[in-house]
C-alpha positions in Angstrom: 14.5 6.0 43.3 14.7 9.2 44.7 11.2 10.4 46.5 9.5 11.8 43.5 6.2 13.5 43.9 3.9 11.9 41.3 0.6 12.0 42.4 0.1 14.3 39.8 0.6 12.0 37.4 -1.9 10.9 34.9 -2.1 7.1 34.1 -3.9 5.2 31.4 -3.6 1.2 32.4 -5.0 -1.5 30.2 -5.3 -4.9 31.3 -7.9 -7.6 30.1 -7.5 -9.3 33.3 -9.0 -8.1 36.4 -6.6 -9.8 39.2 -4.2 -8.3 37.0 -5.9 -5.2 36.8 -6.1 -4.8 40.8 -2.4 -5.9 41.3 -1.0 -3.2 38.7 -3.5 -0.5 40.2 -2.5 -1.2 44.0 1.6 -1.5 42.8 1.1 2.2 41.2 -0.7 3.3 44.1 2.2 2.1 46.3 4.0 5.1 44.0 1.2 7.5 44.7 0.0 7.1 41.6 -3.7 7.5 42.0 -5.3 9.2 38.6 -5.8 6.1 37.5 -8.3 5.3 34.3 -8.2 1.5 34.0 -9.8 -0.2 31.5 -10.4 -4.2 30.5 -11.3 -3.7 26.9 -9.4 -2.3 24.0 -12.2 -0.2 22.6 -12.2 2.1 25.3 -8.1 2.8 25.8 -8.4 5.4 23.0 -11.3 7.0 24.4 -9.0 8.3 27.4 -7.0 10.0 25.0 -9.7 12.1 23.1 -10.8 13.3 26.5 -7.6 13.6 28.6 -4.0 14.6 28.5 -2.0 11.7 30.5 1.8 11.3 31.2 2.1 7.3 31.7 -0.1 4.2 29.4 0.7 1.0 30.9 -1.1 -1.5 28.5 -0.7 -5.3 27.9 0.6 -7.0 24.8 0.8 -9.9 25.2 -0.6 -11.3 21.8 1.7 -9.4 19.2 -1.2 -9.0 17.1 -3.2 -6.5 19.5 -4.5 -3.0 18.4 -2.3 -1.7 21.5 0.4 -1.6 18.8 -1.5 0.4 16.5 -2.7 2.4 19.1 1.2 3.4 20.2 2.1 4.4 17.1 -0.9 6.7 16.5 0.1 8.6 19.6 3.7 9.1 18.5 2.5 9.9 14.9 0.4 12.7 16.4 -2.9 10.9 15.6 -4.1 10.3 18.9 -4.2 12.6 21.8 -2.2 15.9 22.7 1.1 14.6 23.4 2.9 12.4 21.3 5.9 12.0 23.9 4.4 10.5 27.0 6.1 7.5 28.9 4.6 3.9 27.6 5.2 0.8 29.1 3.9 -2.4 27.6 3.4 -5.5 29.6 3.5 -9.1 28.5 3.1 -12.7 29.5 6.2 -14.9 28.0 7.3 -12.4 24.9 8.6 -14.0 22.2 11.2 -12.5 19.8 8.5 -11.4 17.2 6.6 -9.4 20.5 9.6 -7.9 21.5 10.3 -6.5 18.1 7.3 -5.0 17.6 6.9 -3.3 21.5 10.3 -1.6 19.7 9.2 -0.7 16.7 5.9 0.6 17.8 7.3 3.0 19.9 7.1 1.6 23.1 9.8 3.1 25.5 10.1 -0.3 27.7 8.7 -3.9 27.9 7.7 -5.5 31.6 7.4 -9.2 31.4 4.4 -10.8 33.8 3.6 -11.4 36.3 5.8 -8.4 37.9 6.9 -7.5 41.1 5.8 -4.1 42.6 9.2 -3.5 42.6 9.9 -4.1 38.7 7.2 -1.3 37.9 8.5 0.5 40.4 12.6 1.0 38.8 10.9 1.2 35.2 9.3 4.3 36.2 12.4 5.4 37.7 14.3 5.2 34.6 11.4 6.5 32.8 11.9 9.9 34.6 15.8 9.5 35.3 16.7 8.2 31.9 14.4 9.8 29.2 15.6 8.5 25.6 16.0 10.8 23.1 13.7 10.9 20.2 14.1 9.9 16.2 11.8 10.1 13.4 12.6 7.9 10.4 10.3 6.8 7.4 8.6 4.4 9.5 9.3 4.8 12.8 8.9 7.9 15.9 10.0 6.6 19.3 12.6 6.5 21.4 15.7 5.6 20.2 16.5 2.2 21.1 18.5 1.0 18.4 22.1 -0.4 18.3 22.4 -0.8 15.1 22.8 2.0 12.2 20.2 2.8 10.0 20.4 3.4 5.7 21.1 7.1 5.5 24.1 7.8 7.8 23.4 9.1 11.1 19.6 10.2 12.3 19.4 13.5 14.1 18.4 12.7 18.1 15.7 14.9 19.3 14.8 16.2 22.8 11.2 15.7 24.1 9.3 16.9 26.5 8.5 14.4 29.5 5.5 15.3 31.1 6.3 12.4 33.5 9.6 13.8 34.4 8.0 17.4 34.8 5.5 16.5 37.1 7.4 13.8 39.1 10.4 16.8 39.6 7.7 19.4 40.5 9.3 21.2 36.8 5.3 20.9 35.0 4.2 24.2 36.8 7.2 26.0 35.6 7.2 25.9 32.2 4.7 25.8 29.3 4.4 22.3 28.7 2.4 22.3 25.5 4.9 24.7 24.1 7.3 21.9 24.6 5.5 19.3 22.8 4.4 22.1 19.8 8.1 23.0 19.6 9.1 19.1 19.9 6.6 17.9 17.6 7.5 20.6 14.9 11.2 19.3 14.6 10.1 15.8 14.8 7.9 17.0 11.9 10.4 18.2 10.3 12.7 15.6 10.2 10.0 13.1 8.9 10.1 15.0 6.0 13.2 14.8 4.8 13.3 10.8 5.9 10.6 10.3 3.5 11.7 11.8 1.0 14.8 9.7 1.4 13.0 6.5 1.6 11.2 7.3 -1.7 14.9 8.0 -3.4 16.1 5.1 -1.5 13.6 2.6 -2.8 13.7 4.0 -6.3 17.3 3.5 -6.2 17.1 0.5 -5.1 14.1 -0.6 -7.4 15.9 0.3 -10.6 18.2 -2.5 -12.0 15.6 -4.5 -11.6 13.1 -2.6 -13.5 15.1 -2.1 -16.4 15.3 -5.9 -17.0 12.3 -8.2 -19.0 11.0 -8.8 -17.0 11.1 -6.3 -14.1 12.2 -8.3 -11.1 9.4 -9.0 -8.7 11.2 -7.4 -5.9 12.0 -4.4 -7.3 8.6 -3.8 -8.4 7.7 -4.3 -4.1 9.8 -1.5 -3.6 9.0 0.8 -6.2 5.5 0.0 -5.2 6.3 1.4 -1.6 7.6 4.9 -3.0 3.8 6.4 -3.7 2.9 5.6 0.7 6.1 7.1 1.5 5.3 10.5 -0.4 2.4 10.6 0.4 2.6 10.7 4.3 4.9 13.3 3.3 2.5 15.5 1.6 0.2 14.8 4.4 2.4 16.5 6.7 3.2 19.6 4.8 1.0 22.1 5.6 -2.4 22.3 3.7 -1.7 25.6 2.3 2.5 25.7 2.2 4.1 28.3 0.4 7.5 28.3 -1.1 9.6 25.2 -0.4 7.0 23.3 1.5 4.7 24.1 -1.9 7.5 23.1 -4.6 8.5 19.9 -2.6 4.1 18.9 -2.1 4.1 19.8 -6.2 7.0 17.5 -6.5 5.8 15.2 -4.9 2.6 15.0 -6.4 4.3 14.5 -9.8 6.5 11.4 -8.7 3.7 9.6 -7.4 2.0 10.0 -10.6 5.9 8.9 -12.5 6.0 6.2 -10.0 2.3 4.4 -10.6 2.8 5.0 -14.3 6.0 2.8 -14.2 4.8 0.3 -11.6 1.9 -0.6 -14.1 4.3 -0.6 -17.0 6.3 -3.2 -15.1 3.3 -5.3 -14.0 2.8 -5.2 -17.6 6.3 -6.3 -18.9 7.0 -3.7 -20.3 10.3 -1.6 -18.8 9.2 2.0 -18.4 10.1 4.5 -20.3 11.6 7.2 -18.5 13.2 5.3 -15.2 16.1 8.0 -15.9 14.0 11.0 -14.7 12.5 8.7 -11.3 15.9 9.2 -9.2 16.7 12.9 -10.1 12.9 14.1 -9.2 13.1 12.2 -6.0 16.8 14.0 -4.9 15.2 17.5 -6.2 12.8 16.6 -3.4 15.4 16.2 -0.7 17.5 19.1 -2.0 13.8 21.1 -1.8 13.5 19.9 2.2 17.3 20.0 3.0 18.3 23.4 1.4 22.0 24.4 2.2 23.5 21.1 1.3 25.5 20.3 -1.9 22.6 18.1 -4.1 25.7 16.1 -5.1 25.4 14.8 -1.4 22.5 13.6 -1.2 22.8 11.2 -4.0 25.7 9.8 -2.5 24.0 9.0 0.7 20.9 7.2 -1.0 23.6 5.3 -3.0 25.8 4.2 -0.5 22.2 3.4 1.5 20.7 1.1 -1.3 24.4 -0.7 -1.7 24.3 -1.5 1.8 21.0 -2.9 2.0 21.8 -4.8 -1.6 24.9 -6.8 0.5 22.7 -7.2 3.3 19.7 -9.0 1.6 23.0 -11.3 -0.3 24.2 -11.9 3.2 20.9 -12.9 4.6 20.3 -14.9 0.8 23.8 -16.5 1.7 23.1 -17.6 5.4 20.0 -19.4 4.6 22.0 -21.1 2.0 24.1 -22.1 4.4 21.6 -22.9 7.0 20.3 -25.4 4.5 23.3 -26.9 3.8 24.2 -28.1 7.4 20.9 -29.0 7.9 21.0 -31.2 4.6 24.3 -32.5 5.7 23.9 -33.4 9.2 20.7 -35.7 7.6 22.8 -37.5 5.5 25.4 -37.7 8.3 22.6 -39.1 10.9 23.3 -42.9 11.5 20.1 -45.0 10.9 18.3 -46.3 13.7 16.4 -49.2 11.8 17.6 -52.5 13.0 20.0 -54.7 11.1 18.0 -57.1 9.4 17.7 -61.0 9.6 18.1 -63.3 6.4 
């Protein structure tokens, strides 16, 4: 890579092993990274956050349960620290599949597998500061987008960031206000959060209702009904504590569905099918017509239905290739010669 400055650079490195530990510091020093806070226990990482502001967390996960994971997504939710947007790198012995998926959907912008070359760190910092990915915020999910594949809801809205790496390694930080950056960034990530969770709760109701209106309710249906009340919630969490006008109606709103939605989960639990499933759909578009003003209400619905439809066939296409899986499999046992020896009258 070019020869960025970044000895300005702030680093948090976690690594439970010390060789480890000493290898990663000397192969960022070799970068002139040198504000370095290292740590060899979990319970300290978040400590560095509540007390600095850094631009790069380097941080091993290599058992896909760790608390690093919930620790990344608390930084890009805004829970932890100043800056949701800075550069993370997660490191790992022999990933599986499962490990890889969840560095992704935690947030993570790149996985290093161990033990790494000076040189590997070395080019993912590069693309780190030559490469920045742009943002999206979905119901479940603020990161870097890394996806291929399209998600329920048309087309997500990409979203500059500020990176503080980038600044400083270009000599830019001094130049410009950088926490004006993130405020500005982190308002229209914000913003779009919103609206996505006030499609997932239309989404899942839509979803959820066939097999609510039948006795009994269908045990998946009731799953996803049961996963409208967190969505809204985090919504009303992020609206401002005292909103006025359309921030207030849509919290109010809100508020109300949950209380529709619980009432009709325990009706289904019961076996009954809830009165009033009718009104669940229209009071959770009013919501995204209350956060999206300026577009025809008549579109929304269309995109939650065409959403739920889509994920419908997908869950009878995954239903069908297990089906299918099993088959062969039951097949190619019958199929199997047997390897018992003949036997002797």
């Amino acid at each position: 890579m070019p020869e960025y400055d970044l000895s300005q650079v702030e680093c948090v490195l976690y690594e439970p092993e010390a060789n480890v530990r000493r290898l990663l510091r000397d192969a960022l020093g070799a970068l002139r990274i040198h504000k370095i806070q290292m740590y060899g226990h979990m319970d300290d990482v978040g400590k560095a956050f509540e007390t600095g502001n850094p631009d790069l967390l380097i941080a091993d996960g290599t058992d896909a349960a760790s608390p690093i994971f919930k620790l990344v997504h608390a930084i890009r939710n805004g829970a932890l620290g100043a800056n949701p947007f800075i550069s993370i790198i997660v490191t790992a012995f022999n990933p599986t599949r499962s490990l890889v998926s969840r560095v992704t959907n935690s947030g993570a912008d790149a996985l290093l597998v161990k033990p790494l070359a000076p040189k590997q760190l070395h080019d993912r910092v590069a693309a780190l500061i030559e490469n920045p990915r742009n943002f999206v915020a979905t119901s479940d999910f603020i990161g870097p987008d890394r996806r291929k594949s399209p998600r329920e809801g048309g087309p997500i809205p990409l979203i500059e960031v500020p990176n503080t790496l980038r600044l400083k390694a270009t000599n830019a930080y001094g130049k410009v206000n950088p926490q004006e950056l993130i405020e500005h960034a982190s308002d229209a990530i914000n913003e779009h959060k919103l609206f996505r969770q006030a499609f997932q709760a239309a989404f899942l109701i839509e979803f959820a209702l066939p097999g609510l209106a039948s006795e009994p309710a269908e045990r998946i249906a009731m799953e996803h009904l049961a996963r409208v009340v967190p969505a809204l919630d985090d919504l009303i969490h992020r609206l401002p504590a005292r909103a006025t006008g359309p921030a207030a109606s849509a919290a109010e709103q809100a508020r109300s569905l949950i209380a529709a939605v619980e009432v009709a989960h325990a009706q289904a639990v019961s076996g009954m099918v809830p009165p009033g499933l009718d009104q669940l759909l229209p009071a959770a578009l009013l919501i995204m017509a209350t956060l999206g003003p300026g577009r025809p209400a008549e579109t929304f619905s269309r995109e939650v239905s065409a959403a739920a439809a889509a994920y419908r066939e997908r869950l009878v296409q995954m239903v069908e290739a297990k089906a299918a899986e099993a088959s062969r499999t039951a097949e190619a046992g019958m199929a199997r010669p047997s390897t018992d020896a003949p036997g002797i009258l």
